[in-house]
C-alpha positions in Angstrom: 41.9 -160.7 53.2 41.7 -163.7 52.7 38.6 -164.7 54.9 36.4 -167.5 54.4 33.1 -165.5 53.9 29.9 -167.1 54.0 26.5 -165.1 53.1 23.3 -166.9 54.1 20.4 -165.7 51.3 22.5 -165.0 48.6 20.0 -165.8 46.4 18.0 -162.7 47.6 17.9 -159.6 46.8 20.5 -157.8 49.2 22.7 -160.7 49.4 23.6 -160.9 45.9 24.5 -157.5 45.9 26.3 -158.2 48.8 28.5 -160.9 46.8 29.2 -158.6 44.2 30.4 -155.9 46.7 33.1 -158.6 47.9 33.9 -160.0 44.9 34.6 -156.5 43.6 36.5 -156.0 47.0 38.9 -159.2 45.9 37.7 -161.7 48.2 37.6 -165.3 46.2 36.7 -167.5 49.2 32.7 -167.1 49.1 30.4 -169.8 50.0 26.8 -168.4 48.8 23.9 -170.3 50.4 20.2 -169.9 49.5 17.1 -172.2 49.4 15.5 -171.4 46.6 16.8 -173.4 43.1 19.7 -171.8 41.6 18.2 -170.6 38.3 16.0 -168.4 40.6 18.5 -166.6 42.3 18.4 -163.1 41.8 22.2 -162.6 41.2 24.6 -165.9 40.5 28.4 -165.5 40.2 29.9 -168.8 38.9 33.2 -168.3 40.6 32.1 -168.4 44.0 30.7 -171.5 45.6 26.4 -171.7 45.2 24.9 -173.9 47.3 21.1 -174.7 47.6 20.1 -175.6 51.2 17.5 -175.4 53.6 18.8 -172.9 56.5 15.9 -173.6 59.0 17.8 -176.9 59.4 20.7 -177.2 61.6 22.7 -179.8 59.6 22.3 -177.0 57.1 23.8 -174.4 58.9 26.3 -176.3 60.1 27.6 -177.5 57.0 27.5 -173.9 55.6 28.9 -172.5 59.0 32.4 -174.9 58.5 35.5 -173.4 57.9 34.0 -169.6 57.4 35.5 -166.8 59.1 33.0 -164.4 58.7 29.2 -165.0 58.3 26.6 -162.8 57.1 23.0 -163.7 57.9 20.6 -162.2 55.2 18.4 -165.2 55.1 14.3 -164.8 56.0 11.0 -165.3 54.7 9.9 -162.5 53.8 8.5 -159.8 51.9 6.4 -156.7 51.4 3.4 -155.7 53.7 0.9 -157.1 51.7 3.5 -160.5 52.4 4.6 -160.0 56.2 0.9 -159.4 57.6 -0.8 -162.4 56.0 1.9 -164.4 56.6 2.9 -164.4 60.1 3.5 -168.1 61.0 5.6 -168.3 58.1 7.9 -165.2 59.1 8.1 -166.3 62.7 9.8 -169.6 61.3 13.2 -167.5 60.0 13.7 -167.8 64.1 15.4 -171.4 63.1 17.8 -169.7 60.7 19.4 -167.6 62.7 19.3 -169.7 65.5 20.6 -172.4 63.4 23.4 -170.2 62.1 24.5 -168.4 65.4 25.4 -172.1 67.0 27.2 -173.7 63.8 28.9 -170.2 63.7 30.0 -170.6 67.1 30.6 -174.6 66.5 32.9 -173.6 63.6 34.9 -171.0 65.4 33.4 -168.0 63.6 35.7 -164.8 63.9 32.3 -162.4 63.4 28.4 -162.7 62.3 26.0 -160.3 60.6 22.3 -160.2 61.3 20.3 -158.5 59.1 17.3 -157.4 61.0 14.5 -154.8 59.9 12.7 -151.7 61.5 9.6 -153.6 62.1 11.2 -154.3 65.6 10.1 -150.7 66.3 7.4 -150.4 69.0 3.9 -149.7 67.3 2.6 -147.2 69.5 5.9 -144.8 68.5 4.4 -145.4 64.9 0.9 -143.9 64.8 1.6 -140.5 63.3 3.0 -139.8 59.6 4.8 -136.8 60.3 6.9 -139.3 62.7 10.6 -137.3 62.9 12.0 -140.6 62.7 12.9 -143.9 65.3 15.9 -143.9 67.4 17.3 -147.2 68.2 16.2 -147.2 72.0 12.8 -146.9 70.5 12.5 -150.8 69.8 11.8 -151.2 73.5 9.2 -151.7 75.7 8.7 -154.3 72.8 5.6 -153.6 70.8 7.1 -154.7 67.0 5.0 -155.4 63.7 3.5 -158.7 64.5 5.1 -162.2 63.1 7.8 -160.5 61.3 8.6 -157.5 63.5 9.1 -160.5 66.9 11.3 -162.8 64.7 13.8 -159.9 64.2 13.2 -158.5 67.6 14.1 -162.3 69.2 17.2 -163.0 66.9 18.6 -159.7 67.5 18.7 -160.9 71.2 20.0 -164.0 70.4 23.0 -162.3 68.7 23.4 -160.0 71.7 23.5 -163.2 74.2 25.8 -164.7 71.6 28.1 -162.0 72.2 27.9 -161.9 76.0 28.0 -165.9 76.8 30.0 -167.2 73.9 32.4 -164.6 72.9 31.0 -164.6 69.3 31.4 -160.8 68.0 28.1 -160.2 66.2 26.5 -157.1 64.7 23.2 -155.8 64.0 21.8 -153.6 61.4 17.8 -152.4 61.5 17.4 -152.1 57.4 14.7 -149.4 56.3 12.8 -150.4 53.3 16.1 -151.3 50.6 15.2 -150.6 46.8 16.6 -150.7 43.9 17.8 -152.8 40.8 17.6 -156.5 40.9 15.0 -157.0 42.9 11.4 -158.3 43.6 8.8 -155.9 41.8 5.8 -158.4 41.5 4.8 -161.8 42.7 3.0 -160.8 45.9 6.5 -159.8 48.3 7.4 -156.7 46.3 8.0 -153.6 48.6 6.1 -150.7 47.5 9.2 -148.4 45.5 9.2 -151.6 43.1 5.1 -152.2 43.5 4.8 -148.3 42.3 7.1 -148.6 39.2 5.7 -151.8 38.3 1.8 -149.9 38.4 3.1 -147.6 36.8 4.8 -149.2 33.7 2.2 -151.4 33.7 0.0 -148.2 33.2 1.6 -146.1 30.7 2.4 -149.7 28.4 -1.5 -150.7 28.8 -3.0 -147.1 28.2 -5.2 -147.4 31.2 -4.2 -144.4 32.9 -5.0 -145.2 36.7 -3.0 -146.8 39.8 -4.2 -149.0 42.9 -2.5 -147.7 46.0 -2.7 -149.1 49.2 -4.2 -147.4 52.5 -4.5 -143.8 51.7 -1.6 -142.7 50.1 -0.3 -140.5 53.4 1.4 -142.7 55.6 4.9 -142.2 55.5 8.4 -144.3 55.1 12.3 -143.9 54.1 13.7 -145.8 51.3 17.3 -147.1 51.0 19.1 -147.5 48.2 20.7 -151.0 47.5 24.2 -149.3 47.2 23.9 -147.2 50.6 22.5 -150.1 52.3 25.9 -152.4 51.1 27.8 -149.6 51.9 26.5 -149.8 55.6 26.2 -153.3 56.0 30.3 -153.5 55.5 30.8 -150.3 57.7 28.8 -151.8 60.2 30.7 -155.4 60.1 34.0 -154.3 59.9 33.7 -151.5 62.7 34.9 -152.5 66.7 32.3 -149.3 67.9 29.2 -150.9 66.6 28.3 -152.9 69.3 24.5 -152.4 69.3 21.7 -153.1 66.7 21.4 -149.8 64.5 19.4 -148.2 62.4 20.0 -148.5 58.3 17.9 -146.4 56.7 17.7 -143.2 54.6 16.6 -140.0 56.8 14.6 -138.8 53.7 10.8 -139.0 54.7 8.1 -139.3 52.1 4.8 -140.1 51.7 3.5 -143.1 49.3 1.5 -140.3 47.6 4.7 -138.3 47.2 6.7 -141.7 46.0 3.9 -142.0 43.5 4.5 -138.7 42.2 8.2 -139.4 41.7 7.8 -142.2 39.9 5.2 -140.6 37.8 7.2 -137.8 36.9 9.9 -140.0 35.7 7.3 -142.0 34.0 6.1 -138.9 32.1 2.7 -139.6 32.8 -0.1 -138.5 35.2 -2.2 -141.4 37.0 -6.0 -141.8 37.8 -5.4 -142.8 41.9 -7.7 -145.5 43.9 -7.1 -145.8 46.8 -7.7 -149.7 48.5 -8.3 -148.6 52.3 -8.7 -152.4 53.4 -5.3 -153.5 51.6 -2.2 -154.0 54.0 -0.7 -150.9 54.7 1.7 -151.2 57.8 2.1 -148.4 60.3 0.9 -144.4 59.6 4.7 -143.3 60.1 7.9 -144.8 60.0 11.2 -143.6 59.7 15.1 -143.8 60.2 16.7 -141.8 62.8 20.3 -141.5 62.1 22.0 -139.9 64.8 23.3 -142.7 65.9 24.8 -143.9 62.5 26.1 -140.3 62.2 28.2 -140.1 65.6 29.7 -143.8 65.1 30.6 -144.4 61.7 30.7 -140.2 60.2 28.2 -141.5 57.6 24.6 -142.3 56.9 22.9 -143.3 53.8 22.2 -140.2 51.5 21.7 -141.3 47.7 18.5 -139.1 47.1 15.0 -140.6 46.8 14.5 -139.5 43.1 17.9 -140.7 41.8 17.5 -144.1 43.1 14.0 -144.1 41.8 15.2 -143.5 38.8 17.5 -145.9 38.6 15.3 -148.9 39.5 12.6 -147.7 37.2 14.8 -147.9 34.5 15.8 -151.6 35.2 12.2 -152.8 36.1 10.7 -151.0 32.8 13.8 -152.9 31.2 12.6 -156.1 32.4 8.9 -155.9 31.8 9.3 -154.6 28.2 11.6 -157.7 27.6 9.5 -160.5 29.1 6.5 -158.5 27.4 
C-alpha cells in the first residue's frame, strides 16, 4: 500500500465484496468498473471511483487498465446453469474482456492481474458420477469443459499463462466453486441454486403452498463457497509468489441438491412437497473441489461450513423478499 487497484465487475456479486475487503484493508485508490448502470450494482461505495463501461471493448479496458498497478478481472456474462447452458454464444463473448484487459494491463505497465475463472473448465467425462471425490487441477485437461462457458474460462486462463511467459505480466488464476452468500443474485433467471433454493423456499413458507421445483433429480452433487472464504482466497492467491498455476477455490464439503434442500428447509422450519423437473438444466452428475493443492501452497482452504453460510444468506434473501413484498 498504496497501489492503484482496479476490479473489473464490481458491480457483481464477488467484486463488490471484493471492494469492501480492500477498502476495509485501507486501500483508497480503487477504480470500480462494471457495465451495468450504477443504481444496479450490487454493492456501491461512493469513495472509490465507479465507472460504467463496456469491457468487451478495448478502448474500455484500456482506459480502465491506465495508471493501475494491480488488476482484478471478475468481469463475465454469466450466471446459473439454467443461464450458462442456454446461453452459450453470449458466455463465449467474455473471451473479449479478458483479452481486452490482459493487453491494456500490459499497455499500462501492470505490476499483477487476477482472473477469475470457474470449475466448468473441468473435463466432462471426469464428472459423470455424484459420489465424485472431487477435481484436481490437472483434471481440466485433455480439455473436455462445460460448453460456451466452461471454453471461455478454459481459453482465457491460457491467455493469462502466455501473458506470463511472453510478456512478463505476473498473472494468477483461481477456479471458483459455486460462491454463495449475501448480496447476491437469488432470482431473475442467473441465480445459482444455494440462492434459487432459499428463494423456493421463502417463497413457499410466505405463500402457504408447501411444495418446491427442483432441478434434475435432486442427487447430483456440488460444493458451495462462501463469499467470505472465496475473498479470503482470492487475496491469498494474488498476493502469493508460489501460486503460479490456475487453482482450485472451492469448499471440500460435498452435498447433494437434495441434501442443500434439506438445510435450507430446516432452517426454514418447514417441510416441502418436492417435484422434480428432469428436463430443466442441471449441469454435470458430480462436481467438486479438490484441495490438496490449496492446502500444500497457501496452509489454507476454504472451510466455513455448509449450514452456517446457509444460514446466513437465508437470512438476508428472506430479508429482502419480505421487504420488496
Amino acid at each position: 500500500m498504496p497501489k492503484k487497484i482496479l476490479i473489473a465487475g464490481a458491480g457483481g456479486f464477488i467484486g463488490g465484496h471484493l471492494v469492501a475487503e480492500l477498502l476495509r484493508q485501507g486501500h483508497k485508490d480503487i477504480r470500480a468498473v462494471d457495465i451495468k448502470p450504477l443504481k444496479e450494482w450490487y454493492q456501491r461505495f461512493p469513495q472509490v471511483e465507479n465507472i460504467r463501461a463496456d469491457l468487451q471493448l478495448k478502448k474500455s479496458c484500456d482506459h480502465a487498465a491506465k495508471g493501475m498497478e494491480h488488476i482484478y478481472n471478475l468481469a463475465a456474462d454469466m450466471g446459473g446453469m439454467g443461464f450458462i447452458e442456454l446461453n452459450r454464444g453470449l458466455c463465449m463473448l467474455s473471451v473479449l474482456i479478458n483479452t481486452h484487459l490482459l493487453m491494456a494491463a500490459r499497455e499500462a505497465g501492470a505490476k499483477r492481474y487476477f482472473y477469475a475463472s470457474s470449475a466448468c473448465v473441468y473435463a466432462a467425462d471426469k464428472q459423470t458420477d455424484p459420489k465424485i471425490s472431487g477435481l484436481r487441477e490437472a483434471d481440466a485437461y485433455p480439455a473436455m469443459p462445460e460448453d460456451g462457458y466452461g471454453w471461455e474460462k478454459l481459453f482465457s486462463e491460457r491467455m493469462c499463462r502466455h501473458f506470463t511467459e511472453d510478456f512478463k505480466l505476473t498473472t494468477r488464476v483461481a477456479r471458483f466453486h459455486n460462491v454463495y452468500g449475501p448480496h447476491g443474485t437469488y432470482d431473475g433467471g442467473r441465480e445459482k441454486a444455494p440462492a434459487a433454493i432459499c428463494r423456493k423456499v421463502i417463497e413457499a413458507k410466505l405463500s402457504g403452498k408447501h411444495e418446491i421445483e427442483i432441478w434434475g433429480d435432486g442427487y447430483q452433487t456440488r460444493s458451495f463457497m462462501y463469499i467470505e472464504d472465496c475473498i479470503t482466497g482470492i487475496e491469498k492467491i494474488f498476493h502469493s509468489n508460489k501460486v503460479t498455476f490456475p487453482i482450485n477455490l472451492g469448499s471440500a464439503e460435498k452435498v447433494s441438491i437434495n441434501q442443500l434442500v434439506d438445510i435450507v428447509e430446516e432452517i426454514a422450519g418447514i417441510r416441502l412437497k418436492r417435484k422434480y423437473k428432469l428436463d430443466a438444466p442441471k449441469g454435470v452428475n458430480g462436481r467438486n473441489s479438490d484441495n490438496t493443492l490449496i492446502k500444500k501452497t497457501l496452509c489454507w482452504e476454504p472451510d466455513l461450513p455448509l449450514r452456517k453460510g446457509m444460514e446466513k444468506t437465508y437470512a438476508w434473501i428472506y430479508d429482502e423478499m419480505t421487504r420488496r413484498k
